[in-house]
LUMKOLMI-477885 format. One line per 8 residues: number of its first residue (from 1); their letters; for each residue z, x, y of N, C-alpha, C. Coordinates in pm, 1 decimal, padded with zeros to 6 digits. Each point is the difference from the previous one (the first is absolute). Layout:
% residues N
NUM = A = Z/X/Y/Z/X/Y/Z/X/Y | ...
//
This chain:
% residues 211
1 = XXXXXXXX = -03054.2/00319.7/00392.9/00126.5/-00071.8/-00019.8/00109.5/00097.2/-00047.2 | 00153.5/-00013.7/00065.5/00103.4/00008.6/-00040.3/-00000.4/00048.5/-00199.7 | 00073.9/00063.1/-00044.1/00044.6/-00000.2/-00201.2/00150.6/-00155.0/00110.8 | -00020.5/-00054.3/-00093.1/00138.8/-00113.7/00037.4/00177.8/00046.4/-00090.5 | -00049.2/00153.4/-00101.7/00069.1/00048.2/-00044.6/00062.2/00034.9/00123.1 | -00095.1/00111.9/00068.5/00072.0/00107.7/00109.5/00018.8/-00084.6/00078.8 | -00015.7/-00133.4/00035.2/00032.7/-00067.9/00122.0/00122.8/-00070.8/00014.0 | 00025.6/-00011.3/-00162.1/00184.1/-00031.5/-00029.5/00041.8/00053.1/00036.7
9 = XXXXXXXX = -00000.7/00169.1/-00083.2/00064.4/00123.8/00058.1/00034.7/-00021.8/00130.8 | -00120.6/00059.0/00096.8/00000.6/-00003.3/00123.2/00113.6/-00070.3/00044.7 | -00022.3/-00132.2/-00005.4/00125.8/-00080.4/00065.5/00134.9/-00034.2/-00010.9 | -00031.7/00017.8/-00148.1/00165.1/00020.7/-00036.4/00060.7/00144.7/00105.1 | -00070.7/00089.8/-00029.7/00029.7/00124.7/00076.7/00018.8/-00019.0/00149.2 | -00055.2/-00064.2/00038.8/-00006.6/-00043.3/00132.2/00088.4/-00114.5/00043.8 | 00014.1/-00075.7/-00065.4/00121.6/-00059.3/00039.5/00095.9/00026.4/-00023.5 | 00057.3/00105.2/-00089.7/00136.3/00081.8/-00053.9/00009.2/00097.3/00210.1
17 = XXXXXXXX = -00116.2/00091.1/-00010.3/00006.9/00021.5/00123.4/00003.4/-00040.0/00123.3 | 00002.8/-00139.4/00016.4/-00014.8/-00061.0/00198.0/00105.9/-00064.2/-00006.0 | 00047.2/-00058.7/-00151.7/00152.8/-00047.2/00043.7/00134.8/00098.3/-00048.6 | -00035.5/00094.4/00002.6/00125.4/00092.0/00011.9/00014.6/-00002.3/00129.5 | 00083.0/00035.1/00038.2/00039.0/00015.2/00174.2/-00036.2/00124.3/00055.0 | -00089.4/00007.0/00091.2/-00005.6/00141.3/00038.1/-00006.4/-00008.7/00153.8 | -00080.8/00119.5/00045.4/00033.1/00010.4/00137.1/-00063.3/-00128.4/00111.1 | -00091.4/-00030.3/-00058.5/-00084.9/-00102.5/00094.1/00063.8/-00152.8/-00031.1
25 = XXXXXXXX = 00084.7/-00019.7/-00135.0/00105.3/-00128.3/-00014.0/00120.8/00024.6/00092.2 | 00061.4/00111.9/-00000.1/00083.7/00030.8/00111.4/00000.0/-00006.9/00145.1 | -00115.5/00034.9/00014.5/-00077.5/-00063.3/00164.5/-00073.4/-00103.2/00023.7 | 00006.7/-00086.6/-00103.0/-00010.8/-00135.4/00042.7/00096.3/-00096.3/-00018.7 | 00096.9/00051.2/-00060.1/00123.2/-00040.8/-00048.5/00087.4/-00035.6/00165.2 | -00039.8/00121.2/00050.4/00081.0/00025.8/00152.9/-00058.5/-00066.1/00090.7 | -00121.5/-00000.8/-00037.8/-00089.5/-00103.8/00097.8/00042.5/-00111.8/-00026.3 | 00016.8/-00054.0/-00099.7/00032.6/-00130.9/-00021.9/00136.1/-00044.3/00067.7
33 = XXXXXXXX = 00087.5/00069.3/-00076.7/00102.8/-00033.8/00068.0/00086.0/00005.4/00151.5 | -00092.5/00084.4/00093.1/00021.1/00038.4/00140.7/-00121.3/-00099.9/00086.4 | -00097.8/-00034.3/-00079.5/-00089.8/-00150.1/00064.8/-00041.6/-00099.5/-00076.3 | 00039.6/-00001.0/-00120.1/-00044.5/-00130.7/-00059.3/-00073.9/00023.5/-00114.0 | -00033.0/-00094.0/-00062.7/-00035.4/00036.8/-00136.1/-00186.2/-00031.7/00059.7 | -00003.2/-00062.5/00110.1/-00193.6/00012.3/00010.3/-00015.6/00107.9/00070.0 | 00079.3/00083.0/00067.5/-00042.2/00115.0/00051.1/00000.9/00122.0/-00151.7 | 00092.4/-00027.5/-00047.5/00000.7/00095.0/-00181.8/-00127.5/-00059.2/-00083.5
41 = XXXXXXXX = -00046.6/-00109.9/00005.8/-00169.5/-00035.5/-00051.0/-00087.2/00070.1/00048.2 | -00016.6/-00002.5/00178.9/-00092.0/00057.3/00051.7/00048.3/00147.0/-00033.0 | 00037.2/00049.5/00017.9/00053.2/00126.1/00020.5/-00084.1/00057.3/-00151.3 | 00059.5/-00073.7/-00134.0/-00004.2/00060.9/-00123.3/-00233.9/-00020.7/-00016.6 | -00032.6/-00115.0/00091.6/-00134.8/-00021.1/00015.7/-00058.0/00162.5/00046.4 | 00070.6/00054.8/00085.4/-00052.3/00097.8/00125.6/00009.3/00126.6/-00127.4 | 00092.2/00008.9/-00037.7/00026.1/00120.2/-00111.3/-00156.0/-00030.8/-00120.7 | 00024.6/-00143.9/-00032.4/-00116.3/00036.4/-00127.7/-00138.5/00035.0/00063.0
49 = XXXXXXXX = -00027.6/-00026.0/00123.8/-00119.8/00060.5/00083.1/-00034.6/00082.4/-00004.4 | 00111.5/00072.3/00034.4/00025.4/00163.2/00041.8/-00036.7/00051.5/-00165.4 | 00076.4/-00063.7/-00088.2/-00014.1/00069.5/-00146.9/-00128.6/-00028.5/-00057.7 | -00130.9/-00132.4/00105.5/-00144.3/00001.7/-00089.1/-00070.3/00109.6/00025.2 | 00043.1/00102.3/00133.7/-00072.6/00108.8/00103.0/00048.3/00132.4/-00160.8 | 00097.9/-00028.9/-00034.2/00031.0/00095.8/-00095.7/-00065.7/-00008.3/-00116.3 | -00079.4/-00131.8/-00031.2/-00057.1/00023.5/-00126.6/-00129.9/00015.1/00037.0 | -00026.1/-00042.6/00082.4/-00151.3/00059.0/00060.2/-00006.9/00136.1/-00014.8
57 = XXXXXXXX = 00110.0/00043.0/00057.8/-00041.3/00141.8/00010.6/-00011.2/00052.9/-00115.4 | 00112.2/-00071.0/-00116.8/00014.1/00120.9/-00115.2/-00139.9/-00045.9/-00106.2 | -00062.3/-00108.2/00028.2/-00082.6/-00027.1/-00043.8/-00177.0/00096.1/00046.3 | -00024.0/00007.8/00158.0/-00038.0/00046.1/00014.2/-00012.1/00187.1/00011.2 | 00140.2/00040.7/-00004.8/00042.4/00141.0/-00000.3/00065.0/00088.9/00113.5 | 00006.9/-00132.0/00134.7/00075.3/00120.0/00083.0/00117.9/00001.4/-00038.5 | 00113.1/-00080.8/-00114.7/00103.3/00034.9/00005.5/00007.3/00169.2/-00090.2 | -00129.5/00035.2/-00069.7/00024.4/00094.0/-00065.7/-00022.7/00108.7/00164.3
65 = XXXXXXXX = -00088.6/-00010.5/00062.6/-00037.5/00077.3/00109.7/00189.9/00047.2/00084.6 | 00055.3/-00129.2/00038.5/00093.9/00029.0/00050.2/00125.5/00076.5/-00095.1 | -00013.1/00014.3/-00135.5/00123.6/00057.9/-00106.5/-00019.5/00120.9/00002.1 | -00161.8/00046.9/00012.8/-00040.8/00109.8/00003.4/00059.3/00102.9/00080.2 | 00074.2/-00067.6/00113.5/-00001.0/00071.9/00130.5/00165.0/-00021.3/00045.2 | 00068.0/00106.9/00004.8/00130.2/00003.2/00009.8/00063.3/-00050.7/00143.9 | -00105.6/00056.3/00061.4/00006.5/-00086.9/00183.4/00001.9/-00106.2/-00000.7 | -00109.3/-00011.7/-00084.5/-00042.9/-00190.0/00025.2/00106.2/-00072.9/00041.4
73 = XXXXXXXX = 00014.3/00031.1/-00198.5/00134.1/-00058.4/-00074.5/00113.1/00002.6/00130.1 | 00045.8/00107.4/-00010.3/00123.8/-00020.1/00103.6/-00005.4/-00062.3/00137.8 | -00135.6/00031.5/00013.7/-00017.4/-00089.3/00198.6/00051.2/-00122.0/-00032.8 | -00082.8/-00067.3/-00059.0/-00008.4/-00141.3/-00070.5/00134.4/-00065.8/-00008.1 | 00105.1/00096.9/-00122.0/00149.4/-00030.3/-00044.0/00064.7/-00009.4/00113.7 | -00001.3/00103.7/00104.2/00105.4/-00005.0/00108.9/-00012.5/-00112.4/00099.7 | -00150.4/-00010.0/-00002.0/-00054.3/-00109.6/00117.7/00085.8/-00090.3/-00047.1 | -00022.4/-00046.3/-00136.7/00078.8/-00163.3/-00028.8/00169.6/00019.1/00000.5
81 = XXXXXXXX = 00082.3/00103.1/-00060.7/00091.4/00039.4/00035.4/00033.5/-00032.3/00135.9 | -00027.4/00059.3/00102.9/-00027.9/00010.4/00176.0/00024.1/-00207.4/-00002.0 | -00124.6/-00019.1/-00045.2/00015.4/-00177.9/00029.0/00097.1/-00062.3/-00049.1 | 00051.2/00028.3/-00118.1/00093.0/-00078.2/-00066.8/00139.8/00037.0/00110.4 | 00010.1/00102.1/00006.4/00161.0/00046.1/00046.9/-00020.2/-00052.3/00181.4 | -00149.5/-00001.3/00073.4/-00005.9/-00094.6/00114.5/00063.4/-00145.7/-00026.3 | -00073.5/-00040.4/-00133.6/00075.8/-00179.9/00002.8/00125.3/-00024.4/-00027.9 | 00022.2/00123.0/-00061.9/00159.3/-00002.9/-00031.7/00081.3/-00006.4/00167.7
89 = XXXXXXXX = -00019.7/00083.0/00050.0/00088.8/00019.1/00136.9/-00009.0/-00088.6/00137.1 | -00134.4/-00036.4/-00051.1/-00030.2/-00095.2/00081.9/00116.3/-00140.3/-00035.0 | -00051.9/-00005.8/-00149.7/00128.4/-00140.4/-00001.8/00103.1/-00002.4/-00006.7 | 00065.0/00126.3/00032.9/00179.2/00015.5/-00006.0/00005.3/-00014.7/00105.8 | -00117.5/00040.8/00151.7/00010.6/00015.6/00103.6/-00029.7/-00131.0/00072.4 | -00010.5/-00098.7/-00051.1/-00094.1/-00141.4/00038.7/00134.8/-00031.3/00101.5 | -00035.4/-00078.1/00064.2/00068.6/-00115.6/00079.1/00007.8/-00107.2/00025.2 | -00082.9/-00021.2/-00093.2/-00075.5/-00170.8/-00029.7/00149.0/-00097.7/-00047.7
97 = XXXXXXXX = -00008.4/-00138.8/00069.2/00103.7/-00067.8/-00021.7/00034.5/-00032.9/-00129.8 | 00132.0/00009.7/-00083.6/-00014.3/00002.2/-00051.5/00022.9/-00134.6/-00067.6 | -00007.8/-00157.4/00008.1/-00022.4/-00107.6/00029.4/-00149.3/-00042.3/00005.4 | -00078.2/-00042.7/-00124.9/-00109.3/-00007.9/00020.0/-00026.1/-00158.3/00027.0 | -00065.7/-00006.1/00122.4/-00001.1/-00116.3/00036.5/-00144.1/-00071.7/00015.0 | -00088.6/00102.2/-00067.7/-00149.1/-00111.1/-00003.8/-00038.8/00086.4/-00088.3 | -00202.5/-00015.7/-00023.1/-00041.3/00045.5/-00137.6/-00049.2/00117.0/00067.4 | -00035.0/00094.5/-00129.2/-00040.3/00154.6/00036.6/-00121.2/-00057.8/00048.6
105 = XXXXXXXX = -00056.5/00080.7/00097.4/-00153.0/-00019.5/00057.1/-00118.1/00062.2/-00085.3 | -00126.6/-00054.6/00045.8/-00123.4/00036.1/-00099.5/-00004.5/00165.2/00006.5 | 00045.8/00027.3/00171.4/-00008.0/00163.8/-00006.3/00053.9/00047.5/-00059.0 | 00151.4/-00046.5/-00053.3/00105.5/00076.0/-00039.2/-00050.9/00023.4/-00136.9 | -00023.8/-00060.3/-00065.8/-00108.0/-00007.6/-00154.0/-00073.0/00096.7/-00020.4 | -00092.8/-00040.6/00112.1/-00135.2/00087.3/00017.1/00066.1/00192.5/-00022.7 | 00101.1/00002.1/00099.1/00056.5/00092.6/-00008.4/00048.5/00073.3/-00109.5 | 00083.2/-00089.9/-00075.1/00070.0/-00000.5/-00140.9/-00088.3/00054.0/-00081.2
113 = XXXXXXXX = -00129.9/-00044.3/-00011.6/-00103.0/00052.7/-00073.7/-00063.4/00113.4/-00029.0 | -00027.0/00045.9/00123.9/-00031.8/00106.4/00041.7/00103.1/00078.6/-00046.5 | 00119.4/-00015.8/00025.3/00110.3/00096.9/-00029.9/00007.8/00032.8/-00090.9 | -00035.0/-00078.2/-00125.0/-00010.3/00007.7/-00151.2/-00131.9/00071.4/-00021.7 | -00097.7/-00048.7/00038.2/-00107.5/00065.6/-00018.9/00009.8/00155.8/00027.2 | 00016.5/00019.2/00094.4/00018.8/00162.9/00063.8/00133.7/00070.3/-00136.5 | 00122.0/-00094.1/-00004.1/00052.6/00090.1/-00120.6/-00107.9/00051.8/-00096.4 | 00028.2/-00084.6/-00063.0/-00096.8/00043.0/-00114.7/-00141.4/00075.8/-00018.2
121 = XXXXXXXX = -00071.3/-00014.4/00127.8/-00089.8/00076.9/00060.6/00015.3/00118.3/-00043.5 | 00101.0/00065.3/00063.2/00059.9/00095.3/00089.0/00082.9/00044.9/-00180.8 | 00008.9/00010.2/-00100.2/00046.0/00024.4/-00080.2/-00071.3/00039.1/-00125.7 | -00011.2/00194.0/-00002.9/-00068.6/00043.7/-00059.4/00018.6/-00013.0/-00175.7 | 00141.7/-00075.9/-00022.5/00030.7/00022.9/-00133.3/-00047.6/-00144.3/-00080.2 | -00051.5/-00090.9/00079.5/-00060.5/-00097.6/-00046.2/-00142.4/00036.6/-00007.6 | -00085.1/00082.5/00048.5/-00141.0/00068.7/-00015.3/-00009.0/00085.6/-00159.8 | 00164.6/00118.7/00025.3/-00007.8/00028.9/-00140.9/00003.8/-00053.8/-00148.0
129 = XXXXXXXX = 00090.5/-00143.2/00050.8/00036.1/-00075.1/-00147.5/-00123.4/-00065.5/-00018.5 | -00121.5/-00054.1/00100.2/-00104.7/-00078.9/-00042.5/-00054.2/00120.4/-00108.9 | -00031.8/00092.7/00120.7/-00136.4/00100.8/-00072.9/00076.5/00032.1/-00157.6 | 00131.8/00006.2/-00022.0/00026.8/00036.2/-00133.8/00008.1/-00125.1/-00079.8 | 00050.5/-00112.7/00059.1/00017.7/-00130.4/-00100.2/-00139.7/-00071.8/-00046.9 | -00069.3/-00030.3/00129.1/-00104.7/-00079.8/-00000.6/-00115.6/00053.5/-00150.7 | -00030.1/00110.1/00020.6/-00092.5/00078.5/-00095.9/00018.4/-00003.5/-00150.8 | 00146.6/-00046.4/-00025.3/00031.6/00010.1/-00146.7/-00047.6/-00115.7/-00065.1
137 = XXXXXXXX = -00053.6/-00106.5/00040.0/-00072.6/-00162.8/-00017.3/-00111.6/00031.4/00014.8 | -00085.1/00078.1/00063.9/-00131.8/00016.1/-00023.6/-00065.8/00057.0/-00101.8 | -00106.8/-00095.9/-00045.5/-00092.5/00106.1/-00097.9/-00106.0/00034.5/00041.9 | -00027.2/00134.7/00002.5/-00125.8/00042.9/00041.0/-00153.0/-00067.6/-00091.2 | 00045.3/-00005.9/-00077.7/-00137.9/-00057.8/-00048.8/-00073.0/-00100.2/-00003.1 | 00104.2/-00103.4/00080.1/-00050.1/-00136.4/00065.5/-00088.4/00005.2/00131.5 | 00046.8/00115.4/00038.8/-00085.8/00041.3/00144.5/00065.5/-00059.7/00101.5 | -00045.5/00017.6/00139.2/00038.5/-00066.5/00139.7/00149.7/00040.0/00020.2
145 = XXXXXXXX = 00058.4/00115.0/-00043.2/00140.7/00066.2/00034.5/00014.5/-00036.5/00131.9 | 00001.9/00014.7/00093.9/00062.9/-00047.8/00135.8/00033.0/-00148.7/-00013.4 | -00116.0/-00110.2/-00016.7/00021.0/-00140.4/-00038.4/00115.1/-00059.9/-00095.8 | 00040.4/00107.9/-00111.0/00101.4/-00051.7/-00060.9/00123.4/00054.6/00010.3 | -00002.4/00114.2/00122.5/00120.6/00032.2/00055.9/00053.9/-00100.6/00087.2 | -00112.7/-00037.9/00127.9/00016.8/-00109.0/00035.9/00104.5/-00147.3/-00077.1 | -00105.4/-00032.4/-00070.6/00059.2/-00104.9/-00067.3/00146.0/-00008.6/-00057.6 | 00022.1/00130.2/-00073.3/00117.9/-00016.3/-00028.9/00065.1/-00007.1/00120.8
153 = XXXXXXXX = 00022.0/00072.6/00108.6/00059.1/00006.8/00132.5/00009.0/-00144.2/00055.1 | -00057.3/-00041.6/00019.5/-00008.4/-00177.9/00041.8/00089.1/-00072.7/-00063.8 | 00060.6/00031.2/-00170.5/00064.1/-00075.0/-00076.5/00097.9/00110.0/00064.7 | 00039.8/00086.6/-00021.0/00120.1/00002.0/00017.5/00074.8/-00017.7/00142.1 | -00108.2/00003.2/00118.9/00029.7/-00055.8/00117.8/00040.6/-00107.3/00009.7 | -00054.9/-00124.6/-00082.0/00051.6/-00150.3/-00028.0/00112.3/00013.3/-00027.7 | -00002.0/00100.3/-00157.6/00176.3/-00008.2/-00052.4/00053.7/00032.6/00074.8 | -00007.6/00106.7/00104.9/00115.3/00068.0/00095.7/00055.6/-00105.2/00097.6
161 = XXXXXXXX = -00103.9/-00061.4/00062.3/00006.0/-00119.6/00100.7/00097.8/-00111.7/-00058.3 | -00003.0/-00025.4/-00106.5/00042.8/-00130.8/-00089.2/00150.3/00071.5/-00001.9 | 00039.0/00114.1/-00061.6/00143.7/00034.0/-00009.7/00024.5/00016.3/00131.6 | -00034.3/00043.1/00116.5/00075.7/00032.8/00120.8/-00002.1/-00130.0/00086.5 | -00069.5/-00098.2/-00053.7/00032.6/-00079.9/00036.9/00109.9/-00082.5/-00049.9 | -00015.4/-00002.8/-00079.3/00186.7/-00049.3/-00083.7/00069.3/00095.9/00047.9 | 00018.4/00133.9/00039.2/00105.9/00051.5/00033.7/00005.0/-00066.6/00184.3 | -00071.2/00001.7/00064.6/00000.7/-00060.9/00140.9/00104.9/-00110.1/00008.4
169 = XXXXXXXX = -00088.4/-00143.0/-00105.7/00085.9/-00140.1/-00013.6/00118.0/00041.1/-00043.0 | 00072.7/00058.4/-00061.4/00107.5/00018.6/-00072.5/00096.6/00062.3/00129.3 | -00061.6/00102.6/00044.1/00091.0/00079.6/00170.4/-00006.3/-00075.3/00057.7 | -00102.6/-00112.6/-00005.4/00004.7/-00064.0/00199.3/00037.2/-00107.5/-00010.6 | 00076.0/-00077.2/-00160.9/00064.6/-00107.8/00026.8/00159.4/00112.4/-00034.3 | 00013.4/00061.0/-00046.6/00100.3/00051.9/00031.4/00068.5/00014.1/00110.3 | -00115.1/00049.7/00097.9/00062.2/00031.4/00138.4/-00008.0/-00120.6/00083.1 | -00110.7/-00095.2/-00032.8/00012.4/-00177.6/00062.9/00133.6/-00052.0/-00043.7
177 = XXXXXXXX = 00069.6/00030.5/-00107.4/00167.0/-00051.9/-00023.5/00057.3/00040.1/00107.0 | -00006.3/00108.8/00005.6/00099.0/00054.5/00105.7/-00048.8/00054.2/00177.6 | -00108.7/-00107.3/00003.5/-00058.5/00067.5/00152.7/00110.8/-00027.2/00100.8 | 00086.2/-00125.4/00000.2/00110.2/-00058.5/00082.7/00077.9/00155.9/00003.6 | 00033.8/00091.9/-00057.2/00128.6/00088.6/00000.3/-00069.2/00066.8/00078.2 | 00083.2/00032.1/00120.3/-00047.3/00078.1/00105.2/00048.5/00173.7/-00102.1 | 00131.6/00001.1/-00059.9/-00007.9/00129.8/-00077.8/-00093.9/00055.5/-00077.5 | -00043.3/-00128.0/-00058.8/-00085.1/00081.8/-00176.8/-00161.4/00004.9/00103.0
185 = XXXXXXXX = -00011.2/-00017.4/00135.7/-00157.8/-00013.6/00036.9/-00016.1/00172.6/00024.4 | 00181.7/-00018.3/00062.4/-00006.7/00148.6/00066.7/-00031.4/00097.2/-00130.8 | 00077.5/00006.5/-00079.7/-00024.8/00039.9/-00140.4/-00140.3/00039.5/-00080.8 | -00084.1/-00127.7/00030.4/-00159.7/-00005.9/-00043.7/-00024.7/00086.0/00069.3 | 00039.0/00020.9/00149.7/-00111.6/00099.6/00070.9/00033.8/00129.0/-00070.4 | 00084.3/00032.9/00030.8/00135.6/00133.9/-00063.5/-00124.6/00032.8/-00118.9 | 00018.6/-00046.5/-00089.1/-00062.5/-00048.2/-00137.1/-00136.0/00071.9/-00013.6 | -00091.2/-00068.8/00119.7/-00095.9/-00004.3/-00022.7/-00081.5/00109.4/00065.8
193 = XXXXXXXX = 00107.2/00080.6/00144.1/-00011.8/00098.8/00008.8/-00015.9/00120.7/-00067.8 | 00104.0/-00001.1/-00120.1/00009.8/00069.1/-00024.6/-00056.5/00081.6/-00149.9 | -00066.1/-00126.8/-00030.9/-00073.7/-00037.7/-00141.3/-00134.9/00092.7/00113.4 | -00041.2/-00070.6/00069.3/-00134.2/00112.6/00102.8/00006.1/00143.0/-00020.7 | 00119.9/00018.7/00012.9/00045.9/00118.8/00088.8/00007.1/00135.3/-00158.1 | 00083.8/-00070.1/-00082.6/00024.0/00056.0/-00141.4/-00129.2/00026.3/-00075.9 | -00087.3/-00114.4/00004.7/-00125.1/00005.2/-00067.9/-00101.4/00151.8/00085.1 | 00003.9/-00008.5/00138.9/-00025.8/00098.8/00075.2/00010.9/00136.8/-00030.4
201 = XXXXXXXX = 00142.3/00038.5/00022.6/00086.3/00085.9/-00097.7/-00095.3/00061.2/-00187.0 | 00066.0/-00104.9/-00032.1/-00074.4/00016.0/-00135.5/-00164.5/00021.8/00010.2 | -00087.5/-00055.2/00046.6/-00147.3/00051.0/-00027.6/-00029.7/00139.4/00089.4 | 00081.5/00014.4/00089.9/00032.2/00161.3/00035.6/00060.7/00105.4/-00052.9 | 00100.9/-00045.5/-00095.8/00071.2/00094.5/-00057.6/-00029.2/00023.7/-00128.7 | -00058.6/-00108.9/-00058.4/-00094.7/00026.2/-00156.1/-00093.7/00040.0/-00011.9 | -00054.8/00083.1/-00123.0/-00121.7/00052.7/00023.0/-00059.5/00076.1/00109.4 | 00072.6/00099.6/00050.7/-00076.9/00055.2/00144.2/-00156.7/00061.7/-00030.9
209 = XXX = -00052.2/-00007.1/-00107.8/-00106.2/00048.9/-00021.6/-00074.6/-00073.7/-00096.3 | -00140.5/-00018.8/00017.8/-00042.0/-00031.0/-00084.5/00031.0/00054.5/-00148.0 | -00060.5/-00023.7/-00132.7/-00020.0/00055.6/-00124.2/-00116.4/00051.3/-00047.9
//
């Protein structure tokens, strides 16, 4: 079992961290508001996926395997970089009407998901913050270290899910006020391009090296 001391900790800590705004509230933020606030649910679903593959790992140790390795590291960073600044250009480049006149399709979702998933995937600085955050809640002398890396990871995947999902509802009735304005849709895309495109930018231009 959990100390229910360190498990306060933990969460207080953890919820100070998933609802600050950071890069993955920003890209669902854009999601939300360029398709809706259930495509910014699914979307923020596809990201905490992507972020259980990260505690697996740091639980089991390839995220230490991949820190180790300055290639890795960077293949990894640019790949998701590379993807982010694709979705970016892609949606400045869309041609899609901009008049939405029925519901997003199961594919389009399906899609959405994936898209999130692969961010975060694809993002080596969420591998580094597990392997350094996750470990400071464990006690070795309880035993089963991977299991309670895990665990904590699961809670804070919930918490993450729970705030990005309030940030989704909050963008996608925002942008449901104003879906009628053929300007502010054009705008969302603009927006949401470019939130892709910047975030892109940034996980390429920060950190070019591991530590």
């Amino acid at each position: 079992m959990v100390d229910w001391s360190v498990m306060i900790l933990f969460i207080t800590a953890a919820l100070v961290l998933v609802f600050i705004p950071g890069p993955n509230s920003l890209y669902i933020v854009a999601r939300s508001m360029n398709q809706g606030r259930g495509a910014g649910i699914i979307s923020s679903l596809g990201v905490q996926v992507g972020t259980l593959f990260h505690v697996a790992a740091a639980a089991f140790g390839v995220s230490a395997l991949l820190l180790s390795s300055a290639l890795a590291f960077n293949a990894v960073k640019y790949a998701g970089a590379a993807y982010l600044i694709y979705l970016g250009i892609k949606t400045l480049l869309s041609n899609e009407n901009l008049v939405q006149t029925e519901a997003v399709k199961e594919d389009s979702l399906s899609r959405v998901f994936y898209q999130g998933f692969v961010v975060q995937l694809l993002n080596p600085k969420t591998a580094l913050f597990f392997f350094s955050f996750l470990p400071q809640f464990v006690n070795v002398e309880r035993g089963a270290v991977p299991m309670q890396i895990l665990f904590f990871g699961a809670v804070l995947v919930v918490l993450g899910f729970f705030s990005d999902t309030i940030y989704a509802v909050l963008a996608g009735s925002i942008g449901g006020l104003l879906r009628e304005n053929l300007k502010f849709l054009r705008l969302q895309r603009y927006f949401a391009g470019s939130v892709y495109i910047g975030l892109g930018a940034a996980t390429a231009l920060t950190g070019t090296s591991k530590k």
